[in-house]
N, C-alpha and C positions, 0 to 999 in steps of 0.2 A: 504494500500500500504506500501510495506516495503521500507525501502533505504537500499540501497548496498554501501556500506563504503569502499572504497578500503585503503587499507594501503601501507604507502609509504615505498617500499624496497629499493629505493638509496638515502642512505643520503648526503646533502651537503655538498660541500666543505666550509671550513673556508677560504674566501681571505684575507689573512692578510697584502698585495702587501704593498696596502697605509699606515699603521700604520710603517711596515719596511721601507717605503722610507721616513716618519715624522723623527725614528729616527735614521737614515741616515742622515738627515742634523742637526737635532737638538744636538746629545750628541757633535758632533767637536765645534758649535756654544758655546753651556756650555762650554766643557774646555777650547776654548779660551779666555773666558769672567774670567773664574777664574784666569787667568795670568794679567790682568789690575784692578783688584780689590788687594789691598796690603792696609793693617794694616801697617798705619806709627804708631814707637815708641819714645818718647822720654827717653833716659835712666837717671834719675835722681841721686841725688847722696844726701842721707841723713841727716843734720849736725851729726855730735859727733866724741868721737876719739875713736882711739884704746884705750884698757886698757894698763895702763904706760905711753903715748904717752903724753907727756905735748905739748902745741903751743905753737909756737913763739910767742914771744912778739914785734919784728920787722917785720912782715911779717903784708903785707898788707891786708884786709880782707874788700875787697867790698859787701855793703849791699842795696838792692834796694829793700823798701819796698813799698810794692801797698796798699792803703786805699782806700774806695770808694768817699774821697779826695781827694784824688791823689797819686804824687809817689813820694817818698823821697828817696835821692841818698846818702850813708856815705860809711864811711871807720873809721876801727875800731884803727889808729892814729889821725887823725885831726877829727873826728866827724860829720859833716850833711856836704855833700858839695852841693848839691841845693834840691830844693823843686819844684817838678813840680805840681802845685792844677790842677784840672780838667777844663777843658774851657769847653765852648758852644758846642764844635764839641765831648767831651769826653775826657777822658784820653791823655796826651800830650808824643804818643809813638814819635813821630819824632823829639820833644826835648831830648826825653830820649836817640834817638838812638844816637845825636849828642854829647849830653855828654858822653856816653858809649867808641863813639869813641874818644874824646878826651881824656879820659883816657888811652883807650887803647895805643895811640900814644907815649905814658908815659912809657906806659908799657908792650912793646908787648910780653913779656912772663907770663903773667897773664893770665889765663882761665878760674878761678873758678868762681864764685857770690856767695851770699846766697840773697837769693828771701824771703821776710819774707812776708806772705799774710794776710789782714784783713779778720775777722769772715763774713763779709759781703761782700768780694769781691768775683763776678759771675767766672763763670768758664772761658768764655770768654776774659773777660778781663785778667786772670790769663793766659791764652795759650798763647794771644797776646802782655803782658811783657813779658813769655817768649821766644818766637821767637824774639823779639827786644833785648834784651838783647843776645842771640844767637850769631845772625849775622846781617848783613846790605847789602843792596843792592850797587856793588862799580861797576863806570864804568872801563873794563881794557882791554885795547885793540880794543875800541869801540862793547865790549860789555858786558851786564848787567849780574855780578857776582854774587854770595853770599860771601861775607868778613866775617869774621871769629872774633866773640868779645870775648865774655863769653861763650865757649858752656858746661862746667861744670856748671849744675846750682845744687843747695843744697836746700830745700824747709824748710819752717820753720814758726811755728806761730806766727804773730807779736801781738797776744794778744786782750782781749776783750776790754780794756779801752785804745788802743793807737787810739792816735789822728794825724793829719797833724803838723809835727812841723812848726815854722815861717821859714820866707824867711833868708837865712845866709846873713851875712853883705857882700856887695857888696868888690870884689878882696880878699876875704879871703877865701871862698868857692869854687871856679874855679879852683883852683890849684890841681889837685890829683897828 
């Protein structure tokens, strides 16, 4: 017995309905996802000077350096003005922010810092002085601001053998 094979003269259609109604709602869904994703930048600012450019020798030059001891606050006139060591909870950013501010109240046209970072301090921590030294949270108006400290900050190595200096003699240190 033979078989009889017929062949198929009408070929199918491609329904491609459902793949174009997929992306019908998917490509709008994508662009709009890519307008709430945003790369925040900090723009930083490097120590050294121009060629020629000597520095003043009266201008004040605030320095907050982070150890994985903690943080130490100077000024490149009077020398260490406090020492915050690390507590039980971590780094003491909410002492730091409060000295920052009282600085600033000293000095409200100062904006710069130089950040000098230990070989050991995590990245975390280094984001999180710098946002604290940045700015602070102020209440104004009944409601919760960003206030404006240091937002020049200047990044810089504090070196492989620096250690936590001691605590500054009490009402010597406090004054910026």
């Amino acid at each position: 017995m033979r078989r009889r094979h017929r062949r198929l003269t009408a070929l199918a259609d491609l329904d491609i309905t459902a793949f174009l109604n997929l992306m019908i709602v998917l490509v709008p869904v994508l662009l709009l996802g890519m307008v709430f994703s945003q790369i925040r930048m900090i723009e930083l600012n490097f120590p050294g000077m121009e060629a020629g450019q000597a520095p003043d020798a009266e201008s004040f030059r605030l320095v907050v350096t982070v150890l994985p001891e903690g943080i130490e606050v100077a000024d490149s006139d009077r020398g260490l003005i406090d020492v915050l060591p690390v507590t039980g909870q971590g780094q003491a950013y909410s002492r730091l922010s409060e000295l920052l501010q009282q600085i600033k109240s000293r000095m409200p046209d100062k904006t710069d810092v130089i950040l000098e970072v230990g070989p050991d301090v995590d990245y975390q921590t280094l984001v999180s002085v710098m946002d604290t030294v940045r700015s602070y949270q102020a209440v104004v108006a009944a409601s919760v601001v960003e206030a404006e400290l240091f937002p020049d900050v200047s990044l810089m190595d504090a070196g492989e053998d620096r250690n936590l200096a001691a605590r500054p003699m009490e009402g010597k240190g406090e004054g910026a």
